[in-house]
C-alpha positions as CSV (number, residue, x, y, z in Angstrom):
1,X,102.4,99.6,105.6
2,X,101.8,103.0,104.3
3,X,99.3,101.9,101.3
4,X,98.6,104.4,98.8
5,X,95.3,102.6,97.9
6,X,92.4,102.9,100.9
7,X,89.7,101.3,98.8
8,X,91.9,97.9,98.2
9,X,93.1,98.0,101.8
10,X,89.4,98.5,102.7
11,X,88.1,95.6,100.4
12,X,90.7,93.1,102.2
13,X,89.8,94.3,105.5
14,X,86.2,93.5,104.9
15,X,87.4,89.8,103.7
16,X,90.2,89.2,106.6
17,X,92.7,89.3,103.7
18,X,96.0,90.1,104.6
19,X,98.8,91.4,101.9
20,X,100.6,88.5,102.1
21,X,97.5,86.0,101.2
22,X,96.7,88.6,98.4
23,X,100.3,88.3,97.1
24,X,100.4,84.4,97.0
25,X,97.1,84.4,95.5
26,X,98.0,86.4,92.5
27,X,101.8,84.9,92.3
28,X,104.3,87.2,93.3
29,X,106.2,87.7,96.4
30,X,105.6,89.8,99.7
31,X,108.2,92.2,98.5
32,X,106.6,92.6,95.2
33,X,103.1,93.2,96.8
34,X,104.8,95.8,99.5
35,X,106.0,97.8,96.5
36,X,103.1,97.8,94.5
37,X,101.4,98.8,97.6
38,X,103.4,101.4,98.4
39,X,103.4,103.0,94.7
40,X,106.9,102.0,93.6
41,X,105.9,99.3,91.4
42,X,102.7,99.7,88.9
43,X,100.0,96.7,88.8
44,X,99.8,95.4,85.9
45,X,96.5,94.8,83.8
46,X,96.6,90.6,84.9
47,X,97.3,91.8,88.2
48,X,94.7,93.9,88.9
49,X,92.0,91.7,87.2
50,X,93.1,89.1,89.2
51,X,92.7,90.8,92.1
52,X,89.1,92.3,91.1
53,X,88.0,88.5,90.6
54,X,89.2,87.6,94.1
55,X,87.3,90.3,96.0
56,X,84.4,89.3,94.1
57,X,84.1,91.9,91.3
58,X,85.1,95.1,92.9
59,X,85.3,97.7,90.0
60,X,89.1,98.1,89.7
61,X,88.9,101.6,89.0
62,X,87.4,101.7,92.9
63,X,90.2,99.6,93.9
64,X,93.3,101.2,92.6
65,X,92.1,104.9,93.3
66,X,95.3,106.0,94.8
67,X,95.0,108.1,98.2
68,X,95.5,111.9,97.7
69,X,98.5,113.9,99.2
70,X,96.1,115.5,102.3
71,X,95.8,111.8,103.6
72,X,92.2,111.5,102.1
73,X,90.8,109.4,99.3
């Protein structure tokens, strides 16, 4: 999956969660997760918070930095 968010896809590395796990956890499907993940969806506010909470407080601001056109954060 082309992610446009390295600092989530980092976090769950670092806890062996995959995007499906991550997408039951906060109660929407694969497909949902994929397209929030790949930018076509936004996250909403629950979502995100959600999320924060299960990687142990990770500032969401960290999180949902989106990756810049060159490829880099």
């Amino acid at each position: 999956m082309n992610s446009i968010y390295p600092n989530l896809d980092a976090e769950m590395a670092k806890r062996n969660i995959d995007y499906r796990d991550l997408a039951k956890e906060i109660g929407i499907s694969d497909m949902a997760m994929y397209r929030r993940m790949i930018g076509v969806t936004k996250w909403s506010l629950h979502e995100a918070i959600r999320i924060s909470w299960l990687l142990n407080g990770v500032d969401i601001y960290k999180l949902f930095e989106k990756r810049t056109e060159e490829g880099g954060n």
